[in-house]
C-alpha positions as CSV (number, residue, x, y, z in Angstrom):
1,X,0.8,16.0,8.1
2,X,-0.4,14.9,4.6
3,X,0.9,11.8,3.0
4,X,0.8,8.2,2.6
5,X,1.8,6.1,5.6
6,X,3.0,2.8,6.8
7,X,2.3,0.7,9.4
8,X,0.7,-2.7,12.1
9,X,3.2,-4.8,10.5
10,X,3.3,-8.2,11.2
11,X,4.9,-11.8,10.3
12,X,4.3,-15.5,10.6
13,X,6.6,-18.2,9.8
14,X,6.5,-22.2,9.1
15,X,5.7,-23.6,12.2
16,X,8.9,-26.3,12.3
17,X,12.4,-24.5,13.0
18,X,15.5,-26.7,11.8
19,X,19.2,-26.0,12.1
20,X,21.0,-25.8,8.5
21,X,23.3,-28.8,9.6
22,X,19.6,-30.6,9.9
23,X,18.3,-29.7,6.6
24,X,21.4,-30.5,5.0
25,X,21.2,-33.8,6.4
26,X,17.8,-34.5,5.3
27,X,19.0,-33.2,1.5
28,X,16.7,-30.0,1.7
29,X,19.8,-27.9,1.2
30,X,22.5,-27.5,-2.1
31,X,25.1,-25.9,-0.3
32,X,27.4,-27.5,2.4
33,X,25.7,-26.6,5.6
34,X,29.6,-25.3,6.9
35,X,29.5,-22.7,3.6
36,X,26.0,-21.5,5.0
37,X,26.9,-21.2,8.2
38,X,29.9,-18.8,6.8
39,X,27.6,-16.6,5.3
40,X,25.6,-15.9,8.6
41,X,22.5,-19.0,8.1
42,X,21.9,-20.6,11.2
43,X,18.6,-21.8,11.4
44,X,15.6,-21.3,9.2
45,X,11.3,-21.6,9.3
46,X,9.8,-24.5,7.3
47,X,6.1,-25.0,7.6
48,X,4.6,-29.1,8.4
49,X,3.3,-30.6,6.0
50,X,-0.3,-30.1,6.5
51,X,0.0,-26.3,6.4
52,X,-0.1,-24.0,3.4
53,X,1.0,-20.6,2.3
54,X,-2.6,-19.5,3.0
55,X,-2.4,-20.4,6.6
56,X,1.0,-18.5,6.9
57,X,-1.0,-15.7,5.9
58,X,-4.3,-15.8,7.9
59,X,-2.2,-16.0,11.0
60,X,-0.2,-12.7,9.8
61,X,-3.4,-11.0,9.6
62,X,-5.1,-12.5,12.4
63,X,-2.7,-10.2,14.5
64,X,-3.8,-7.4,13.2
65,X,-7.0,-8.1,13.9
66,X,-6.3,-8.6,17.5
67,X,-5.1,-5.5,17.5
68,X,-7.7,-3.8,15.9
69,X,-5.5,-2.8,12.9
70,X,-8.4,-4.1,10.2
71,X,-10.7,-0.9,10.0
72,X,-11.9,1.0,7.0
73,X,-9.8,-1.4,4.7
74,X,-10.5,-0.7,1.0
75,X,-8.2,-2.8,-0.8
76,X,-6.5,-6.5,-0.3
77,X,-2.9,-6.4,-2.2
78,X,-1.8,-10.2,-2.1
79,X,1.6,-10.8,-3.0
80,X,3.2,-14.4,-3.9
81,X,5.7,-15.8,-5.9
82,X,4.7,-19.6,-5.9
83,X,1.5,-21.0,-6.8
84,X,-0.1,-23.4,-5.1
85,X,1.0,-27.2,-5.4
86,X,-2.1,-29.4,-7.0
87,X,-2.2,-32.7,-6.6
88,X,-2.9,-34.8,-10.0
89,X,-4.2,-33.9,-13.3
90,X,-6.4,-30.8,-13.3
91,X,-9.3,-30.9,-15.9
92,X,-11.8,-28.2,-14.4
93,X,-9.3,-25.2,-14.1
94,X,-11.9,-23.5,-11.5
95,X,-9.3,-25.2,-8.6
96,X,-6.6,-23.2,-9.9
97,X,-8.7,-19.9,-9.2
98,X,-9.6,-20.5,-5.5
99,X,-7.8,-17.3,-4.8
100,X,-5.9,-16.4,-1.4
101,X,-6.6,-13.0,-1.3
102,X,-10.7,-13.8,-1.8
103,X,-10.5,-16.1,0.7
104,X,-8.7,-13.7,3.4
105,X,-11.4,-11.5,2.2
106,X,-13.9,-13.4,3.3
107,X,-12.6,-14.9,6.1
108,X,-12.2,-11.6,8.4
109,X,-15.7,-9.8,7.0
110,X,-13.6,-7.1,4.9
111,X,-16.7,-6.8,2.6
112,X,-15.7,-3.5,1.5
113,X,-12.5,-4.2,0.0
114,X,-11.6,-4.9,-3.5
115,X,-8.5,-7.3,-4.5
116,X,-5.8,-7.4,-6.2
117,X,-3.2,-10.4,-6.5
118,X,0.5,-9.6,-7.6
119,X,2.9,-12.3,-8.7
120,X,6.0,-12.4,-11.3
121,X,8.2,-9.9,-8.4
122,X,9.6,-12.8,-6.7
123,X,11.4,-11.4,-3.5
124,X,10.4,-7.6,-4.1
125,X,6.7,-8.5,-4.0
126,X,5.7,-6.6,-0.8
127,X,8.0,-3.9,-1.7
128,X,5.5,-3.9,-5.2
129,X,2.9,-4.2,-3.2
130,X,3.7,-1.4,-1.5
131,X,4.3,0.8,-4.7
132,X,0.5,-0.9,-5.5
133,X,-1.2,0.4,-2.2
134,X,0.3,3.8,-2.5
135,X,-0.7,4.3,-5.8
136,X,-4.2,3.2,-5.3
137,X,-4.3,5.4,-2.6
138,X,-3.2,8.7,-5.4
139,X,-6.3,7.5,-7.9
140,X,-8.3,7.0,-5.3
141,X,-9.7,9.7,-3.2
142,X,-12.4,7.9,-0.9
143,X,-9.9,4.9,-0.3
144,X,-8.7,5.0,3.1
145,X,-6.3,2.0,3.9
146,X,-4.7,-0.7,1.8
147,X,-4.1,-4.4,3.2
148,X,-0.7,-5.4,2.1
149,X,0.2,-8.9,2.6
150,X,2.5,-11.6,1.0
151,X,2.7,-15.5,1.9
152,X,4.5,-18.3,0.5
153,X,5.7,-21.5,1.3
154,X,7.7,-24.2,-0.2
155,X,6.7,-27.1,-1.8
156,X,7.5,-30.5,0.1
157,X,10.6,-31.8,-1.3
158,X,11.6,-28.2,-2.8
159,X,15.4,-27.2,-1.5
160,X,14.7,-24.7,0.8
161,X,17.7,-22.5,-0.9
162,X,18.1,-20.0,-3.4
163,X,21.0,-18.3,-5.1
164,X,23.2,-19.3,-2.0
165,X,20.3,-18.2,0.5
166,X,18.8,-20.6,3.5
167,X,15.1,-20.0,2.7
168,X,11.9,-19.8,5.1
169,X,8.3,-20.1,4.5
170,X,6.7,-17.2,5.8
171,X,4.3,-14.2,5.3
172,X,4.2,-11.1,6.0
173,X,1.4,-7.9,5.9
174,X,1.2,-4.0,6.8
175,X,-1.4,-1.2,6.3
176,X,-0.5,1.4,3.8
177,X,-2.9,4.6,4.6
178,X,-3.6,7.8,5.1
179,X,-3.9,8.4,9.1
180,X,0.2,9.4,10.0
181,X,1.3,5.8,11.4
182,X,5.0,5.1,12.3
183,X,6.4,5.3,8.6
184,X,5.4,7.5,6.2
185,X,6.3,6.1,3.0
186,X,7.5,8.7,0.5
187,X,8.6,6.3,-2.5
188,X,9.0,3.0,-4.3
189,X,11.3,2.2,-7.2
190,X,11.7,-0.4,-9.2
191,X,14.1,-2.2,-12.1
192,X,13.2,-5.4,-14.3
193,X,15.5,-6.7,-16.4
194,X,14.1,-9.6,-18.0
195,X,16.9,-10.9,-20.0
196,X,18.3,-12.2,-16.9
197,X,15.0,-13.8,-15.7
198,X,16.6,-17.4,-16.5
199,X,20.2,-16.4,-15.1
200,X,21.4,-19.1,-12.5
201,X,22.4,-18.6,-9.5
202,X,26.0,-18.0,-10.0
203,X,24.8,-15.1,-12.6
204,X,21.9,-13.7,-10.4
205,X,24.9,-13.0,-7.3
206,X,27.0,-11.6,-10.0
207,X,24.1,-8.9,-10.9
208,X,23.5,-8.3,-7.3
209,X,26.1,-5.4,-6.1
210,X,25.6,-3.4,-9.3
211,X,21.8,-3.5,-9.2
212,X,21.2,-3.2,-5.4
213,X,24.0,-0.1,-5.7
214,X,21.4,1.2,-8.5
215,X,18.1,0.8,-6.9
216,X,19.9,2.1,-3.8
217,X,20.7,5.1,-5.3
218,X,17.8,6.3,-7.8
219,X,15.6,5.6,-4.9
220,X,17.8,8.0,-2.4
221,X,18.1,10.7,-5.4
222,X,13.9,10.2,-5.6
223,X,13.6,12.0,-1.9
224,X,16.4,14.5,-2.8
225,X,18.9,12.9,-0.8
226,X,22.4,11.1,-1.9
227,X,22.6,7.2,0.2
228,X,25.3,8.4,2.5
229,X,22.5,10.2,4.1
230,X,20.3,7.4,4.7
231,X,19.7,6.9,8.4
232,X,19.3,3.0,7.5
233,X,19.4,0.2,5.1
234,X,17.0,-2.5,5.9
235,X,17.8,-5.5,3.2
236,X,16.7,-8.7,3.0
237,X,18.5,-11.5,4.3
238,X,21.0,-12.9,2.4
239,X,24.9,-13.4,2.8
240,X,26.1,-11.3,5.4
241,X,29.2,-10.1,3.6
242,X,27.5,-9.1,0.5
243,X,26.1,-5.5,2.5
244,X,29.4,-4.8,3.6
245,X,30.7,-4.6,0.0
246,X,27.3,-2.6,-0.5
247,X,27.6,-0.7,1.9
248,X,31.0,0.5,1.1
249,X,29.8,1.0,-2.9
250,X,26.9,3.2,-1.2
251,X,29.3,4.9,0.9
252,X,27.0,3.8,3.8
253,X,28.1,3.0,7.1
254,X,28.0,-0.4,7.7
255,X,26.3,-0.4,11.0
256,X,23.5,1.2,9.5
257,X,22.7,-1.8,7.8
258,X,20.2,-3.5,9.7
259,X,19.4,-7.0,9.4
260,X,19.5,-8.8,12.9
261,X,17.0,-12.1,11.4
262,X,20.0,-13.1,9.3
263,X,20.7,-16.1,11.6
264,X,17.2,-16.9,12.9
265,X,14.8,-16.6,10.0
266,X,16.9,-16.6,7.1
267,X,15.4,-15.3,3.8
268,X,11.7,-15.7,4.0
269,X,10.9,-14.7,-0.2
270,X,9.2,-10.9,0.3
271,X,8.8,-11.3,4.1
272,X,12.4,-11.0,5.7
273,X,12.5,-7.0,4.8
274,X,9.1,-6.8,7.3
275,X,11.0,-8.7,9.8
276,X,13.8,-6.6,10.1
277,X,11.9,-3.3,9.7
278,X,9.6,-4.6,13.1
279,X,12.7,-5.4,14.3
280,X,14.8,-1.9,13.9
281,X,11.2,-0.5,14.9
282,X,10.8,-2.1,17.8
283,X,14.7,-1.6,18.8
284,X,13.8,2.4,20.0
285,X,16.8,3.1,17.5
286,X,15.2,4.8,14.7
287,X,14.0,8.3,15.3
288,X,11.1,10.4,13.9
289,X,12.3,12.5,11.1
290,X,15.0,9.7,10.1
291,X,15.0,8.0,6.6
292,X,15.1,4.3,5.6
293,X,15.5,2.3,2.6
294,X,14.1,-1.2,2.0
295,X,15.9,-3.1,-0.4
296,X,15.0,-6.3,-2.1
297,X,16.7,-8.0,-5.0
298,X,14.4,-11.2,-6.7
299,X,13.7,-13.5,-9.5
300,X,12.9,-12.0,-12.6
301,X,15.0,-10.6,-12.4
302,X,13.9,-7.8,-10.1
303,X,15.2,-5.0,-7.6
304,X,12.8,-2.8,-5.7
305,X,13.5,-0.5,-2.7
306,X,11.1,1.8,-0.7
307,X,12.2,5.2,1.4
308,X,10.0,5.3,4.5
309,X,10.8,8.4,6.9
310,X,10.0,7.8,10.8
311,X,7.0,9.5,11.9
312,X,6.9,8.4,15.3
């Protein structure tokens, strides 16, 4: 079967789990923790304070390594959405180049890979990262497999919410190839509108439904199919009723909206949509020939979704 595929995905998260009533309590939250708890936040990842977005990723792609899923790598696409904090005043700017994706590189001997760091996508980085990989991929006939990975973490003292979400530090990385794997990935879309990139929060929710209805929809009509004949939705996680209004403007059954990590992980930036994909993966539930959509809504402000379609 020709085509690009998708697969070995894996996560890591910050290393300290706390309740939502315990962040609150330490001020690291906006919202009353009894609001987030009504829109499906329970608990949520933050990392100690001696580890950083990089680490977040080298463990990520450490277990792919263990499993043998770094071979014939051609290209490193590093996603983030926060720079690195620095402490004090900066007059050689050479620290602000000490690169993640160089140093993961290095670190696990992929000497044949060329990089490529992506920012400005906020929570649909991965998803562009994605779009990145598969396009290399197309102008690139002796590339074989692209390493897709995105990492960030928040800055100590940072509310760890967004636009009404309980956030997570976290990473997350795939392999985007040629060798059939258990998605094949047939498309990624995306929409920027940058005269909402300083909206606040209560503006960025409004946007939400009508975009993530949009993106939803060109993306379905991409693969010649209409949403109601998705198989599944995989979103990120954000308030639980907000898919159900989705789902009904998609004419989607709700139940094929799949985001079990809601309560657990929260919304980990660009990573939560590779949790819950492992997740419906690993749940024996989604069937070789089916169709999935990935959608992510971020900063920017940005909407990307990717249509995968089960291989195995």
């Amino acid at each position: 079967m020709d085509g690009v595929y998708l697969g070995s995905l894996t996560y890591a998260l910050g290393t300290q789990k706390r309740h939502v009533r315990e962040s609150a309590e330490a001020g690291l939250l906006r919202s009353a923790a009894s609001d987030l708890e009504a829109a499906g936040f329970r608990w949520h990842h933050v990392c100690a304070p001696d580890e950083t977005a990089y680490d977040l990723a080298r463990r990520a792609v450490a277990e792919l390594e263990g499993t043998g899923g770094l071979h014939d790598i051609d290209a490193i696409v590093y996603a983030t959405c926060l720079p690195e904090p620095q402490d004090g005043p900066i007059r050689d700017v050479k620290v602000l180049m000490d690169f993640p994706a160089s140093r993961l590189q290095a670190e696990f001997g992929l000497r044949d890979a060329i990089v490529i760091g992506l920012h400005q996508q906020a929570c649909t980085g991965m998803l562009g990262a994605l779009r990145i990989a598969k396009a290399l991929l197309a102008a690139e006939p002796e590339f074989r497999r692209v390493l897709c990975v995105t990492a960030d973490r928040f800055p100590d003292g940072a509310w760890y919410e967004q636009a009404y979400n309980v956030i997570s530090d976290g990473a997350a990385a795939c392999v985007v190839g040629r060798e059939p794997d258990v998605c094949r990935l047939l498309a990624v879309h995306q929409i920027t509108n940058g005269g909402l990139g300083r909206a606040g929060d209560d503006e960025t929710v409004g946007t939400y439904f009508a975009y993530t209805h949009r993106i939803v929809r060109e993306t379905a009509a991409r693969i010649g199919v209409f949403p109601s004949e998705l198989d599944w939705i995989v979103p990120q996680n954000t308030h639980e009723q907000a898919w159900r209004i989705v789902a009904r403007l998609l004419a989607v059954d709700h139940g094929r909206v799949w985001h079990p990590s809601l309560p657990d992980v929260g919304h980990v930036i660009s990573a939560d949509v590779v949790v819950n994909l492992t997740a419906l993966l690993a749940s024996g539930q989604a069937r070789p020939g089916q169709r999935i959509a990935l959608a992510m809504a971020g900063f920017g402000l940005n909407w990307q979704c990717a249509a995968l379609e089960v291989t195995k």
